[in-house]
Every structure is written in structure tokens, then in C-alpha cells.
C-alpha positions in Angstrom: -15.3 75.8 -31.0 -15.9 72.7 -33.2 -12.2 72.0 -32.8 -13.2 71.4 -29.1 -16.2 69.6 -29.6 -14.2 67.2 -31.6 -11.7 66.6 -28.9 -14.3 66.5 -26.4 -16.3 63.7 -28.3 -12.7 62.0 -29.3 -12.0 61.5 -25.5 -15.1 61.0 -24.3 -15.2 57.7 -27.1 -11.8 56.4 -25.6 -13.1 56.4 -22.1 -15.8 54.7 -23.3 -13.4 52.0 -24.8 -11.3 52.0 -21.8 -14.0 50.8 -19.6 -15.6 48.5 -21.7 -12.0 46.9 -21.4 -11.8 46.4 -18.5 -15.6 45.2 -18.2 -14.1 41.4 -17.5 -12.2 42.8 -14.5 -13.8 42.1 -10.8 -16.2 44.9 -9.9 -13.8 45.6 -6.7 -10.3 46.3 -8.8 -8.9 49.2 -10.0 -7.9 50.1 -13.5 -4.2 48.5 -14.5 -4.8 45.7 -11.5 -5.8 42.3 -12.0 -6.9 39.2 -9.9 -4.6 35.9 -11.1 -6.3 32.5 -10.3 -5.9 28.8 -11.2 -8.3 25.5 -11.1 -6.8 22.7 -8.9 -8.1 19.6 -10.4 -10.1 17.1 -7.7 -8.2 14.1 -9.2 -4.8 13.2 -10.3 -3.3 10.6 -13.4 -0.9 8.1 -12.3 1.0 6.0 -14.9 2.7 2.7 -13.5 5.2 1.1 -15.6 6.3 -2.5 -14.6 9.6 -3.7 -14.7 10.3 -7.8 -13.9 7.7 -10.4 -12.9 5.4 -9.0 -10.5 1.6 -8.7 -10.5 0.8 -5.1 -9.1 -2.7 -3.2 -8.6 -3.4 0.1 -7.4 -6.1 0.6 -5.0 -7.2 -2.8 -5.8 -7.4 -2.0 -9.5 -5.4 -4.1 -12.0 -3.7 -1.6 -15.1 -1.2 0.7 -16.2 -2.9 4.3 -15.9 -4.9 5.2 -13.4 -6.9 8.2 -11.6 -6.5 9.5 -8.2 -8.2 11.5 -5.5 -5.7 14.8 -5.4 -3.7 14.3 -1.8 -4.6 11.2 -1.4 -1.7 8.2 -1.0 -2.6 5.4 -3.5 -2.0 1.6 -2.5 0.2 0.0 -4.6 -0.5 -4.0 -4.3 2.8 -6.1 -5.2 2.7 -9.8 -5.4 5.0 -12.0 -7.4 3.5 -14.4 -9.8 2.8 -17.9 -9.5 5.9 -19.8 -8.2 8.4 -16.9 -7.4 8.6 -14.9 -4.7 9.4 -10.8 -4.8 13.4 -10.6 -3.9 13.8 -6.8 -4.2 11.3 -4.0 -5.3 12.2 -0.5 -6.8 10.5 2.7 -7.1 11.5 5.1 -9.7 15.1 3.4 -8.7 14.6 3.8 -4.7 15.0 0.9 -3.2 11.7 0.1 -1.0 11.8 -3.4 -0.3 11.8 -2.8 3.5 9.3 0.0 3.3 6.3 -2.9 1.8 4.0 -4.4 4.8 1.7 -7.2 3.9 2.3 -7.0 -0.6 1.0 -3.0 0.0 3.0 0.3 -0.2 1.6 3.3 0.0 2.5 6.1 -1.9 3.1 9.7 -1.2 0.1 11.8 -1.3 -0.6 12.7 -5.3 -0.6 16.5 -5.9 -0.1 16.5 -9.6 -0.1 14.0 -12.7 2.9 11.7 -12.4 4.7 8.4 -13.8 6.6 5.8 -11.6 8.5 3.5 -12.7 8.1 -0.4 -10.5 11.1 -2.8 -11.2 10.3 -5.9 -9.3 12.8 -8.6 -8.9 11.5 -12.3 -8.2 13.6 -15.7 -7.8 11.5 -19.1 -8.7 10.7 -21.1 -5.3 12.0 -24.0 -4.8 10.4 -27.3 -5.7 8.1 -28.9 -3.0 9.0 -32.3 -4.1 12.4 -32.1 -3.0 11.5 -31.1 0.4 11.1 -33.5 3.2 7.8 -34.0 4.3 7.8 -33.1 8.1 4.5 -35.8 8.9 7.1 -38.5 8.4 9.5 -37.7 11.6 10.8 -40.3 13.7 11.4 -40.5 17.4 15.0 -39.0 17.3 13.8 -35.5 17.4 11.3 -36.2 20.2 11.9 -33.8 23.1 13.6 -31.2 20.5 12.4 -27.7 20.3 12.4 -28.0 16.5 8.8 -26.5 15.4 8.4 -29.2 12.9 8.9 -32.0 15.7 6.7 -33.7 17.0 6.4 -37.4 19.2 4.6 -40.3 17.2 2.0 -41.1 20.2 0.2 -37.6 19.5 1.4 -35.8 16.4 0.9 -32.7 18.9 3.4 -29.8 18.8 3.3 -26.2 20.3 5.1 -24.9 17.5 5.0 -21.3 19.1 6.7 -22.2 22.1 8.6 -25.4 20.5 7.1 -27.2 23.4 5.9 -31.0 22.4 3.7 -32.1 24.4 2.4 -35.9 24.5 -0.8 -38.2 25.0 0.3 -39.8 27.9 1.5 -36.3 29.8 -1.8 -34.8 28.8 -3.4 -37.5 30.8 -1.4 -37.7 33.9 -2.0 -34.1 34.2 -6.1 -34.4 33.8 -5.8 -37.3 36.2 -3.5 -35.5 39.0 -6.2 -32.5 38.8 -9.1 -35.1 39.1 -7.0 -36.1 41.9 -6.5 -33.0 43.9 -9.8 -32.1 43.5 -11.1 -35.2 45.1 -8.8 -34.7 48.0 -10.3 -31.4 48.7 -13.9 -32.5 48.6 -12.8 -35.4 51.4 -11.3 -33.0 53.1 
């Protein structure tokens, strides 16, 4: 009879043990199951490295690392630096020189940490002194559609429509409606 008791007590102990493992377990699951989770972060790290002469910010922040709304699709500012102009721009070696509007792309949304890798190729602009300054035209282009034309009497130009349009034409046309609007009075 003790040898019973013993074994009685013995398992009774290792139940006792067994649920006290399982005391982290959610009150809904069974022994030998178990509930698997993870914690999505609400913000991501982004790590730019610049390649070449250009001046880039993301989401109007100037830097190198930088932390992100998870999902959300970063602004990446380009610009070339003072007397060059952006020729071609790579992504993590994509070529997205067509893909940028107004300096900006816009990145894919961020779901995890990441690195990118912005090459930026510029070419020095050409020196404004050489150019010819367009203020100083004479009367051979006059009647041209050339945007930069325009007629001495006025300095006017539609450079939209390449229309020049003068003083004296101006005038006429004020005076013909003056006109015809007197006619129509006497009438």
C-alpha cells in the first residue's frame, strides 16, 4: 500500500509540474499547442548612400540614415549642386532618370529596414558669359517665330505662341475698336 501511495503522490507532483509549464500558454489552448506571434515595428530605417555630385534629402530632411513610417513611400529630393546639372540618376543600379518629376522620386512603400544605393551623374553648365545676350537683337529676326525675338519698337514677344507683336499694331487695333464702336453708337 505505501508502494501505491508513493506512485500516487509521484504522479500527482508531475501533473503539477506539467501545468505549471504550461502556465505561459493562452488560457484557450491545449496542452502540446502553442500560439506564434511577431511585433511589426510602426517605423522603418533607410540608409542612403550617395554616389557623384548631387545634393539629396528625404522627406525634406538632409542625411544619410533615416526613419520611416512602415508602408509609407519616402520622397527622395535630387538636385545637382551649384553649377551642374543632374545628367543621369541610379537607384541601387536601376536606371530612374525618367521616373524623377520636379527633383522628387518617390520610393516604394518601406516594409522593412533597407539600404539604397544613389549614383548621381552631373555635367558642369555652361558658362553664361559666353552666351549671347538675347536683349541685344536686331531687326533681322523681326517677324520670326524665334521665342527670343523680339522688334526694337516694343521689346514685346509672345514667346508661347512665338507671336511678336508691336507698338504700332497694338494701337491700330485699340483705335479700329474705338472706331467700330463709334459707328454703332451713330448708328
Amino acid at each position: 500500500m505505501k508502494k501505491i501511495a508513493v506512485f500516487l503522490l509521484c504522479l500527482s507532483m508531475l501533473s503539477a509540474s506539467a501545468l505549471t509549464a504550461y502556465a505561459d500558454v493562452e488560457p484557450n489552448t491545449a496542452p502540446g499547442e502553442a500560439t506564434i506571434g511577431t511585433v511589426v515595428p510602426d517605423s522603418h530605417k533607410i540608409t542612403i548612400k550617395v554616389k557623384g555630385n548631387g545634393v539629396v534629402k528625404v522627406n525634406g530632411k538632409e542625411g544619410t540614415e533615416f526613419e520611416v513610417e512602415r508602408l509609407s513611400k519616402p520622397v527622395i529630393e535630387i538636385k545637382a549642386k551649384d553649377g551642374e546639372k543632374i545628367t543621369k540618376v541610379l537607384l541601387n543600379g536601376e536606371d530612374i532618370t525618367d521616373k524623377i518629376v520636379d527633383g522628387k522620386y518617390i520610393l516604394p512603400a518601406v516594409y522593412e529596414d533597407g539600404e539604397y544605393e544613389l549614383t548621381v551623374e552631373t555635367e558642369k553648365l555652361p558658362d553664361d558669359s559666353s552666351k549671347p545676350d538675347s536683349s541685344k537683337s536686331d531687326n533681322s529676326n523681326k517677324g520670326t517665330s524665334d521665342d527670343s525675338a523680339s522688334t526694337p519698337a516694343t521689346g514685346l514677344t509672345a514667346s508661347t505662341t512665338g507671336v511678336t507683336i508691336t507698338l504700332m499694331g497694338t494701337v491700330a487695333l485699340a483705335a479700329a475698336a474705338v472706331i467700330a464702336s463709334k459707328k454703332k453708337k451713330d448708328e
